[in-house]
N, C-alpha and C positions, 0 to 999 in steps of 0.2 A: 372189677372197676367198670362203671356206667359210661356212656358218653352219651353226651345229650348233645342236641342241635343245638341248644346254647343253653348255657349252664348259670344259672338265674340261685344265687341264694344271697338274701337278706341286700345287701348294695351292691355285690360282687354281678355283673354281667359278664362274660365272655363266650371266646367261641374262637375255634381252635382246626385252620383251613391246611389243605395240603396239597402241592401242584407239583406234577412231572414234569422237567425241563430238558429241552432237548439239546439243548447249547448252553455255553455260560453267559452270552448274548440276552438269550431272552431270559435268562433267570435276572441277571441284572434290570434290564428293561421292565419285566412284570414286579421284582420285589421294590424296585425306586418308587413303580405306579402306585401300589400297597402303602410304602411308604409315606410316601408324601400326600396320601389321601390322610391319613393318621394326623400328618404335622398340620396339615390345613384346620385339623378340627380341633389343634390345639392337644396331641396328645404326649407322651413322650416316647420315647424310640429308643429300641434294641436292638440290636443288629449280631447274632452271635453266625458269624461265618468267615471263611477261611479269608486269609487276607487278602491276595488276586479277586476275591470276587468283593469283597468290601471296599478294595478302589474303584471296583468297577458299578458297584450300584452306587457310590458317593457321586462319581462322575454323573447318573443318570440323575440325580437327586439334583445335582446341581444345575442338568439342563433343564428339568421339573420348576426350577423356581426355589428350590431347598436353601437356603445359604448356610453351606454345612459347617464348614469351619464356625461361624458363629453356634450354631446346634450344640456344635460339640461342647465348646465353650463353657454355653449357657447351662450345659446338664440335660437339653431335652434331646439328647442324641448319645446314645451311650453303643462304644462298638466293642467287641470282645472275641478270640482270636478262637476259634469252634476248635483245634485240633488240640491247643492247650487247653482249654477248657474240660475238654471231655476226657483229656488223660488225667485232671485232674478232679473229676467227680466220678472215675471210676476205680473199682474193689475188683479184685479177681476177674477182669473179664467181662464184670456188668454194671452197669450204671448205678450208681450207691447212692439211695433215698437222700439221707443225710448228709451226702458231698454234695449230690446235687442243691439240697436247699442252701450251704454254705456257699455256695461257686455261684448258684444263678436264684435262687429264691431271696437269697436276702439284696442282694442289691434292684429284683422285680417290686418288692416290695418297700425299699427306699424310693424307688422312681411312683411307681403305684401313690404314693402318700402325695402326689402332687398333680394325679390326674391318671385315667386309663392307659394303658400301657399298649404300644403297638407293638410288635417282633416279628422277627424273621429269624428261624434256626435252622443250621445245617448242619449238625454234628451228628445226626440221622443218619444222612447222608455219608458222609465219612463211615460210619458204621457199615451203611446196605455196600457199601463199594466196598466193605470188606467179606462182605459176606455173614456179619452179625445179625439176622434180621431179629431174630429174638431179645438181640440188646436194642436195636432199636424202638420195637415196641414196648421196651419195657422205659426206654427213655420218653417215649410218647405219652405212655403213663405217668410219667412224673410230670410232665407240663400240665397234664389233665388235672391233676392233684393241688400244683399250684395255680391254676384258673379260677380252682373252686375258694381260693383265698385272696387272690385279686384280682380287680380287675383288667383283662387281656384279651389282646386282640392277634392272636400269635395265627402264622403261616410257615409251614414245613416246608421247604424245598428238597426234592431228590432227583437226581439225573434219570430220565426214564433209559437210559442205558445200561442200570442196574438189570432194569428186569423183562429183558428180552428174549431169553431163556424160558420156553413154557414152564420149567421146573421151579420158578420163580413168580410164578402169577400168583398161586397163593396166597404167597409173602406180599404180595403187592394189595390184595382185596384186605388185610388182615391191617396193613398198611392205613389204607382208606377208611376198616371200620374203627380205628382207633382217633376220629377225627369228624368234624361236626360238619364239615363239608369238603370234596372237591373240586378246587376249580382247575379248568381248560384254556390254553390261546389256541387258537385256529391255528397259529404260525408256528404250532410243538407237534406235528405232525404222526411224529413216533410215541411222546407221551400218549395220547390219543387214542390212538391204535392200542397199545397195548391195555388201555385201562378198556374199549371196547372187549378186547379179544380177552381180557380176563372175567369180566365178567360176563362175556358168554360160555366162556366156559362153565364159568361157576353154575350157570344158570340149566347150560346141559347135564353137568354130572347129577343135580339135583333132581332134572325129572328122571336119569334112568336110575337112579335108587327109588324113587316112586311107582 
């Protein structure tokens, strides 16, 4: 599977961002900012994250200027509960093509039919805290699969507390190439650090095999 810096066919544009959060604080804070950049331009909104953080970026939305109760309302704000979700678009242990489009591709694609799709998912997340990273990439893959069918503007959140563990850097760079960019806040201090220290690592083992 490709990942492109933004993935361009026929009408379909998207691009598919991933950020380390060091609190549920500034995940709320930076995913509201995401957010409501989205709603300003008129798009419509997903939200698949655990419910504790879905009052808490609502609450940021709301001090953003959001009127979310209306959003929800109207249809341009659709929330959905990441831990049920993902139990239910999962087969033996891994993320299942075909649950996944039934569970979240056909409802991206109802919203999608009335304009670009913004989102934020975290059922990655829930994944790398268990130590799945393999099911996570392969759930990375399927949002990649459905970008290339509609239009979206999707952002991965994960605790940079997963992968503080050098045994875990890997998992984290593998993380990163699965996704068309990385963004940073100055005030994730630890995400930061760890996404520097893994890819120096990366970057030494590769000269001493040279």
């Amino acid at each position: 599977m490709t990942v492109r810096n933004r993935t361009t066919r026929g009408h379909v544009s998207s691009e598919h961002i991933v950020q380390f959060f060091d609190s549920d604080e500034s995940r709320a804070r930076n995913v509201a900012a995401f957010l409501a950049e989205g709603f300003a331009a008129g798009e419509r909104l997903l939200v698949v994250a655990r419910p504790a953080n879905v009052t808490a970026i609502f609450k940021q939305l709301e001090v953003l200027g959001v009127p979310v109760a209306a959003a929800v309302e109207s249809g341009m704000l659709l929330a959905k509960d990441a831990e049920e979700t993902l139990r239910r678009l999962t087969y033996q242990g891994m993320p299942d093509a075909a649950l996944f489009d039934a569970r979240v591709g056909e409802e991206a694609r109802a919203l999608a039919s009335q304009g670009r799709i913004r989102a934020y998912g975290e059922m990655v997340d829930i994944l790398a805290r268990r130590g799945e990273v393999d099911a996570a990439i392969k759930l990375e893959g399927l949002w990649n699969d459905l970008a290339e069918r509609v239009s979206l503007f999707l952002m991965c959140g994960y605790s940079a507390a997963h992968f503080v563990s050098t045994s875990t850097h890997r998992a984290l760079l593998d993380i990163c190439r699965a996704h068309s960019g990385v963004h940073r806040d100055a005030r994730d201090p630890l995400g930061d650090w760890l996404l520097n220290a893994a890819h120096n690592s990366a970057a030494s083992s590769s000269s001493l095999r040279h």
